[in-house]
C-alpha positions as CSV (number, residue, x, y, z in Angstrom):
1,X,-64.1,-34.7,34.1
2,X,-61.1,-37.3,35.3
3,X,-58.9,-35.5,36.7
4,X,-56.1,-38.2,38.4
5,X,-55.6,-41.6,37.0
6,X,-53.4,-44.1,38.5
7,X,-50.6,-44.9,36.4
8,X,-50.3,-47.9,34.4
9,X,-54.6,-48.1,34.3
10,X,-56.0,-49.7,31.4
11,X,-58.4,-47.0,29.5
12,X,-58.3,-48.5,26.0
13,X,-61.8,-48.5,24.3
14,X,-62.6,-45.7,26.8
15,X,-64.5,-42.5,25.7
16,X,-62.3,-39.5,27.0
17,X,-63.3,-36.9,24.0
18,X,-63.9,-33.3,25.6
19,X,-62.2,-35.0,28.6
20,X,-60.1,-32.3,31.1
21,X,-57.0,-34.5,31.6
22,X,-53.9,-32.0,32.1
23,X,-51.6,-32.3,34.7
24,X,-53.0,-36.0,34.9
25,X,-50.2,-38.7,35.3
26,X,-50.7,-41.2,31.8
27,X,-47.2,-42.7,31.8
28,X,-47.5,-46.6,30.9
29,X,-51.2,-46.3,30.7
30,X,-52.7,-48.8,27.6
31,X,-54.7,-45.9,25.8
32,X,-54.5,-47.6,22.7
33,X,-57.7,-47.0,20.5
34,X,-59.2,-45.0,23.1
35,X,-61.3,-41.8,21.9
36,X,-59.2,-38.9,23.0
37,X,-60.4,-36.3,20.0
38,X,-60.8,-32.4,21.2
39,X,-59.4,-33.9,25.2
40,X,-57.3,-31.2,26.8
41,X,-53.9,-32.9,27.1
42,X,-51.8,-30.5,27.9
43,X,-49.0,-31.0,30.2
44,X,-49.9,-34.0,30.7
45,X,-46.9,-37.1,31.2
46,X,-47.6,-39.4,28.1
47,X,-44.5,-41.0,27.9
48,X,-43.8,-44.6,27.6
49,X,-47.4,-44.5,27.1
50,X,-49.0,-47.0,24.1
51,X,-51.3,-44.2,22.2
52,X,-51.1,-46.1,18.6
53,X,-54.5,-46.1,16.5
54,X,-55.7,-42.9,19.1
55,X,-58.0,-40.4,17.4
56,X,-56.2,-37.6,18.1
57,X,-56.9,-34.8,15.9
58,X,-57.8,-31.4,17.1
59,X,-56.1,-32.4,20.2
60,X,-54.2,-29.8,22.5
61,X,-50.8,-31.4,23.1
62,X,-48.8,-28.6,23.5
63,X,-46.2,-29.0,25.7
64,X,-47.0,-32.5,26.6
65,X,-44.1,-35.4,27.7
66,X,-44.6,-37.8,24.7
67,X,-41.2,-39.0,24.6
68,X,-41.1,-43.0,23.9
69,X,-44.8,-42.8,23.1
70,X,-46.1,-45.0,20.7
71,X,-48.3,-42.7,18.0
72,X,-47.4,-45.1,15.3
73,X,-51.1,-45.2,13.2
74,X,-52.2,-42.2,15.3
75,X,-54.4,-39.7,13.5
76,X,-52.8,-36.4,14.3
77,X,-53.0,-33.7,12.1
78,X,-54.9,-30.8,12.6
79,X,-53.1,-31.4,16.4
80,X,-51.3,-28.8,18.3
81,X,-48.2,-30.2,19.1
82,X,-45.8,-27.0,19.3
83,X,-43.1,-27.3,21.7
84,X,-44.0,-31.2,22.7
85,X,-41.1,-32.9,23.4
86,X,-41.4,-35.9,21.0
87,X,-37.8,-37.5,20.8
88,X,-37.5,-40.9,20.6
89,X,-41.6,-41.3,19.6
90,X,-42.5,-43.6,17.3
91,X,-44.1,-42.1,14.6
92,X,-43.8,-44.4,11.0
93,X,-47.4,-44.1,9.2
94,X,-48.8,-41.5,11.6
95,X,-51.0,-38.6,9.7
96,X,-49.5,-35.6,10.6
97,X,-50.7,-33.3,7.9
98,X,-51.9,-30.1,8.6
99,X,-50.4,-30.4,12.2
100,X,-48.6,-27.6,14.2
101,X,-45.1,-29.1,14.6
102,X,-43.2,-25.9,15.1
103,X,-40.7,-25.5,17.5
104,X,-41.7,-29.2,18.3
105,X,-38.4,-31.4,19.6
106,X,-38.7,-34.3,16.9
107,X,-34.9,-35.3,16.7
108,X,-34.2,-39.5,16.7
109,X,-37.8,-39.5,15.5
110,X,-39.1,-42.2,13.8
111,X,-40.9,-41.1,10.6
112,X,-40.4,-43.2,7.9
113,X,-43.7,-43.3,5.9
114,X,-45.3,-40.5,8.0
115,X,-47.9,-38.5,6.1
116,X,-46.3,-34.7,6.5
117,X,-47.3,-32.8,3.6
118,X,-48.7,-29.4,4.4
119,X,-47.3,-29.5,7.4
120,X,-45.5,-26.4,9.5
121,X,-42.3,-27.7,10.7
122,X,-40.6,-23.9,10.8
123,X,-37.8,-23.7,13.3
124,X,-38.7,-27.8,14.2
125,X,-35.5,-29.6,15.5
126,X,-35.1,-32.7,13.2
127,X,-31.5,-33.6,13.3
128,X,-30.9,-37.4,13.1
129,X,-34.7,-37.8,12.2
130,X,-35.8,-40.6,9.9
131,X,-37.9,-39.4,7.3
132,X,-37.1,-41.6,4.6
133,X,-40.2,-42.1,2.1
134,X,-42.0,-39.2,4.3
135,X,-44.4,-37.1,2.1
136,X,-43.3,-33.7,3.0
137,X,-44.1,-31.8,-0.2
138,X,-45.4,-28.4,0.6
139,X,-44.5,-28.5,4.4
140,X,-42.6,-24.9,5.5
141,X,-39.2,-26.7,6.7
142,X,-37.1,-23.1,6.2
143,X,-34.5,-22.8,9.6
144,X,-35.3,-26.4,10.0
145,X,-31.8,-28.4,11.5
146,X,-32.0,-31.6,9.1
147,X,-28.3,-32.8,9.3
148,X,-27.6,-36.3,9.8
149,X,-31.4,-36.9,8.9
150,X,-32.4,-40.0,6.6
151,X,-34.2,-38.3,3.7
152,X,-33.8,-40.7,1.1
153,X,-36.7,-41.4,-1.4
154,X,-38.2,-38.1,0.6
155,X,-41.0,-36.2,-1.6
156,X,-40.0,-32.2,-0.6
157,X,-40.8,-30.9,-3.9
158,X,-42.5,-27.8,-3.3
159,X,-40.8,-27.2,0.1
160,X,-39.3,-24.2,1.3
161,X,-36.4,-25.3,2.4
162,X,-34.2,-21.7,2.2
163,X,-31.7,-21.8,5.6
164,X,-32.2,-25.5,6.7
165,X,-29.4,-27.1,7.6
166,X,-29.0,-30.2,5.1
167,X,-25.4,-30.9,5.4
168,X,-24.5,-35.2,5.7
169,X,-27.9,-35.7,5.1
170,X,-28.6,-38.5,2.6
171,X,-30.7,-37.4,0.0
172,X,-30.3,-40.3,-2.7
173,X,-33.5,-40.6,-4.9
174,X,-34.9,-37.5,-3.0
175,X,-37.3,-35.6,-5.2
176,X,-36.3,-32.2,-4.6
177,X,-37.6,-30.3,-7.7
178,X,-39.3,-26.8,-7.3
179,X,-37.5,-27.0,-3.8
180,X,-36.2,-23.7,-2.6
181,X,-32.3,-24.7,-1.5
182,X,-30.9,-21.0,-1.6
183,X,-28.2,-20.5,0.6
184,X,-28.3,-24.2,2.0
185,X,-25.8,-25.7,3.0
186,X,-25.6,-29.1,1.2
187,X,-21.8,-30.3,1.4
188,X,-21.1,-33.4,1.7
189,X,-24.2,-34.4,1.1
190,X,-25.4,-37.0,-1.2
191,X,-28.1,-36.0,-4.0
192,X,-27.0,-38.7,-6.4
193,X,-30.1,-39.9,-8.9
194,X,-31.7,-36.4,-6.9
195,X,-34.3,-34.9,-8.7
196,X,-33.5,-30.8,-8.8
197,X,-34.8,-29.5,-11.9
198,X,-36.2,-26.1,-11.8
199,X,-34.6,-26.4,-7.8
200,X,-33.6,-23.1,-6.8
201,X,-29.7,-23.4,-5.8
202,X,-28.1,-20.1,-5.9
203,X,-25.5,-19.7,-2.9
204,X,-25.9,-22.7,-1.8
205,X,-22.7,-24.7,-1.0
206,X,-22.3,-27.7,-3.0
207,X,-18.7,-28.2,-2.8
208,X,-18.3,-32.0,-2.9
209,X,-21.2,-32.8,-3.6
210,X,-22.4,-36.5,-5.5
211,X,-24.2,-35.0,-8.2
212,X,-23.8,-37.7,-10.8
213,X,-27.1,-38.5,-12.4
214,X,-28.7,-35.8,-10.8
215,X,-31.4,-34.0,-12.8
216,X,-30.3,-29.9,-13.3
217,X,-31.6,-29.0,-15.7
218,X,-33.5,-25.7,-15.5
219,X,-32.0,-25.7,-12.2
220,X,-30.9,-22.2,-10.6
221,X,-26.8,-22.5,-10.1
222,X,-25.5,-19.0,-10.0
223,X,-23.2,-17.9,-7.7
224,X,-22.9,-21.7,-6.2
225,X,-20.0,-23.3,-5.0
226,X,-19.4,-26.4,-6.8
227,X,-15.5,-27.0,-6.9
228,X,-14.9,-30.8,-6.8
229,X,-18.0,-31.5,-7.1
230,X,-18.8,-34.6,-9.2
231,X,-21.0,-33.8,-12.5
232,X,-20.3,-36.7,-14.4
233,X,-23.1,-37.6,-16.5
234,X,-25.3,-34.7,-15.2
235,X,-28.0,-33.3,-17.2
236,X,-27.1,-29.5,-17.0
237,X,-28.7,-28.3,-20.1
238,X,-31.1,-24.9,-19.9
239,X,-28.9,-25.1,-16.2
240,X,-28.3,-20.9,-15.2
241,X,-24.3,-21.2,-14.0
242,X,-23.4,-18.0,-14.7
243,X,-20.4,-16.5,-11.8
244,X,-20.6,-20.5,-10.5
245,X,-17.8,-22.1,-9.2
246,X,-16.7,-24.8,-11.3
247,X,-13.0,-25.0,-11.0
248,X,-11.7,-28.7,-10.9
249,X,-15.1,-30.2,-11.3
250,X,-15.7,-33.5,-13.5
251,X,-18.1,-32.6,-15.7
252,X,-17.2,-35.1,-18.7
253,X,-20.1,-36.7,-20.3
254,X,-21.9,-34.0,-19.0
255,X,-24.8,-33.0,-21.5
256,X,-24.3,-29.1,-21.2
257,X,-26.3,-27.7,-23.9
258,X,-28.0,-24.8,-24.1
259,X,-26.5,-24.1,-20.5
260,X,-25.8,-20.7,-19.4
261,X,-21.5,-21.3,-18.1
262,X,-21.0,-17.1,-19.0
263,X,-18.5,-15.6,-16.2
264,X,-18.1,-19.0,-15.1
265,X,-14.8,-20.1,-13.7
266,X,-14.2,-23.3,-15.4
267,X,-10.6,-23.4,-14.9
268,X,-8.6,-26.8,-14.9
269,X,-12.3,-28.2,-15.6
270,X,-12.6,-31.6,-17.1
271,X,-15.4,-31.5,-19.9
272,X,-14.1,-34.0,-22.5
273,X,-17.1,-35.2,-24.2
274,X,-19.1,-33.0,-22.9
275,X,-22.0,-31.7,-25.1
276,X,-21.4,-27.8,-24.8
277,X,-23.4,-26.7,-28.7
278,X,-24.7,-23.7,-28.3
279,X,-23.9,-23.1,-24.8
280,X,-22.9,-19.3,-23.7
281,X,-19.2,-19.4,-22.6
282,X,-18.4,-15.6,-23.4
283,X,-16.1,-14.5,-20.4
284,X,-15.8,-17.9,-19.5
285,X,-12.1,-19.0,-17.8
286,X,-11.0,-21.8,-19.5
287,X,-7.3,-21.7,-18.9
288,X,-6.0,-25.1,-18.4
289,X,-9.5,-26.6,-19.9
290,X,-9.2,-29.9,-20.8
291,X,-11.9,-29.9,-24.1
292,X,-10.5,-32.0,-26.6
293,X,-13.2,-34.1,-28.5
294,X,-15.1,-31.7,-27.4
295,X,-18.3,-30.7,-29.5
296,X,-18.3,-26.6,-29.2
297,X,-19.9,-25.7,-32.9
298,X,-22.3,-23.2,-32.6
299,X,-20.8,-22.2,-29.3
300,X,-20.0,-18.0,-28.1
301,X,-15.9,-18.1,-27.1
302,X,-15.9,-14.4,-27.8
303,X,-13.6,-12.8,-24.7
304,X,-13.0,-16.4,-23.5
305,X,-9.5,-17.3,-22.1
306,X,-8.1,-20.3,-23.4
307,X,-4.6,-19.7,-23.2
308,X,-2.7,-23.4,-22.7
309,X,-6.2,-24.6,-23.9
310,X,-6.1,-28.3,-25.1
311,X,-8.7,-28.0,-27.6
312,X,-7.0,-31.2,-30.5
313,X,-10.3,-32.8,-32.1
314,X,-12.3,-30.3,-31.1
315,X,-15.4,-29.2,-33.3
316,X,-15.5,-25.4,-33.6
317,X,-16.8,-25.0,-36.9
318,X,-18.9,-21.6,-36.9
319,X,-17.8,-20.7,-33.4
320,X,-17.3,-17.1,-32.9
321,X,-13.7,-16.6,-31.4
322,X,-13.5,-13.0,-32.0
323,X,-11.2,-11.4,-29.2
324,X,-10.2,-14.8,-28.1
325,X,-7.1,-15.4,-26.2
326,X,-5.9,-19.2,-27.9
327,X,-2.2,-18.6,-27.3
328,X,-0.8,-21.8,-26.7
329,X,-3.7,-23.4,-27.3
330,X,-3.4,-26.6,-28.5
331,X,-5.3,-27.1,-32.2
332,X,-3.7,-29.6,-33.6
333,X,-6.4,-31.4,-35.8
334,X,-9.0,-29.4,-35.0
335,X,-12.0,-28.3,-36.7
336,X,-11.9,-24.7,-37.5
337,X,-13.5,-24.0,-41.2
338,X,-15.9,-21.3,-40.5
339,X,-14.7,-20.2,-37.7
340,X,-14.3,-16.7,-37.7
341,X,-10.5,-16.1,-37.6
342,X,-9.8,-12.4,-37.8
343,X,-8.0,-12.2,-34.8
344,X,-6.9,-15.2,-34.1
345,X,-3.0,-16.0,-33.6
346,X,-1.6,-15.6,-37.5
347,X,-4.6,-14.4,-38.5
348,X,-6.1,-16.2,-41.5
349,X,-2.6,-17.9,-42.0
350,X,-2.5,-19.6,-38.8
351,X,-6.4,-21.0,-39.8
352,X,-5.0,-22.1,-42.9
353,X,-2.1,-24.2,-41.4
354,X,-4.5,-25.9,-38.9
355,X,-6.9,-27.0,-41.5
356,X,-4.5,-28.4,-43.8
């Protein structure tokens, strides 16, 4: 077994597989393409240290200096790398998947293109990472610290994700759906063109978020914090809001249907234009709603507040607004034949007026 090497010696092409080499001094050694598979590393000073094209998977790396190391092309994955201090490491294109990464110090890593997927990255220090077009889908990244990471064009679908810390993280073109985001914190951050359907969201801060053109639908919303967040041309519909925080968000052109907004707050909420048919607004507070031209037919308004209301050109034909509160509301060429109008202000008199 080698047991000291002098520093800066030239091993490429060398057969070092099963080879006892912890504690050994490696820094600037030219290892590249050497045969280091199933070689006891550990420990060992590997930094600065050209490793790129090395075989080495089932390797015991823990706690290993491989900071500055270049391990871009390196086969790693089924490689212990827990608690390896790997900041600053080159790692674009290296195979990591299936590899122990845990607890591993990966911030200003270089991963762009690195293969990730079914990899354990639990409790893994990421921040400021570049992992833009990194497969990760199905890798554990739950408690991971992702903020200020690159993550664009990312593939987490599948990933647990629950507690990470994604805020200022650019997630443009991210594929995030069937990603578990509860409780994440996500403002600020950019999810625009994001794909999130069937994404679970609930508690998870979204306040300013870029949402435009993001893909909802199906998407679990309740109880999330979405005030000024921009919806504009979101697909929302099948979307669970219920007892979300909507107030002051811009959600015209939103396609809404079928969406569950009940005990929403949608005060002072933009949604001219907005496709809301057959969505389930009962208990919804819409006080100050902006909804003219407004397609509603078909919709459940019963127990909804739309006092001061401006609901001109609006389509309610065969809306239920039983035990609706429309004082002051604002119906002025409206479409109201079929609604139900038992209780509304004037009763059947007031109905008539509007529709004449």
């Amino acid at each position: 077994n080698v047991r000291l090497l002098v520093p800066s010696a030239d091993l490429r092409l060398i057969d070092l597989h099963h080879t006892d080499l912890h504690h050994t001094d490696l820094h600037h050694t030219d290892l590249h393409h050497a045969d280091l598979h199933h070689a006891d590393l550990h420990h060992i000073d590997l930094h600065h240290t050209d490793l790129h094209h090395i075989d080495l998977h089932h390797t015991d790396l823990h706690h290993t200096d491989l900071h500055h190391a270049d391990l871009h092309h390196a086969d790693l994955h089924h490689t212990d790398l827990h608690h390896t201090d790997l900041h600053h490491a080159d790692l674009n294109h290296t195979d990591l998947n299936h590899t122990d990464l845990n607890h591993t110090d990966l911030h200003h890593i270089d991963l762009h293109h690195a293969n990730l997927n079914h990899t354990d990255l639990h409790h893994t220090d990421l921040h400021h990472a570049d992992l833009n077009h990194t497969d990760l889908n199905h890798t554990d990244l739950h408690h991971i610290d992702l903020h200020h990471a690159n993550l664009n064009h990312t593939d987490l679908h599948h990933t647990d994700l629950h507690h990470a810390d994604l805020h200022h993280i650019d997630l443009h073109h991210t594929d995030l759906h069937h990603a578990d985001l509860h409780h994440i914190d996500l403002h600020h951050t950019d999810l625009h063109h994001a794909d999130l359907h069937h994404a679970e969201l609930n508690h998870a801060d979204l306040h300013h978020i870029d949402l435009h053109h993001t893909d909802l639908h199906h998407a679990d919303l309740h109880h999330a914090d979405l005030h000024h967040a921009e919806l504009n041309h979101t697909e929302l519909n099948h979307t669970e809001l219920n007892h979300a925080d909507l107030h002051h968000i811009d959600l015209h052109h939103a396609e809404l249907n079928h969406t569950d907004l009940h005990h929403a707050d949608l005060h002072h909420t933009d949604l001219h234009h907005a496709d809301l048919h057959h969505t389930d607004l009962h208990h919804a507070d819409l006080n100050h709603t902006d909804l003219h031209h407004t397609d509603l037919h078909h919709t459940d308004l019963h127990h909804a507040d739309l006092h001061h209301t401006d609901l001109h050109h609006a389509d309610l034909h065969h809306t239920d607004l039983h035990h609706t509160d429309l004082h002051h509301a604002d119906l002025h060429h409206t479409d109201l034949h079929h609604a139900d109008p038992h209780l509304l202000p004037g009763g059947g008199r007031f109905l008539e007026l509007v529709v004449f």
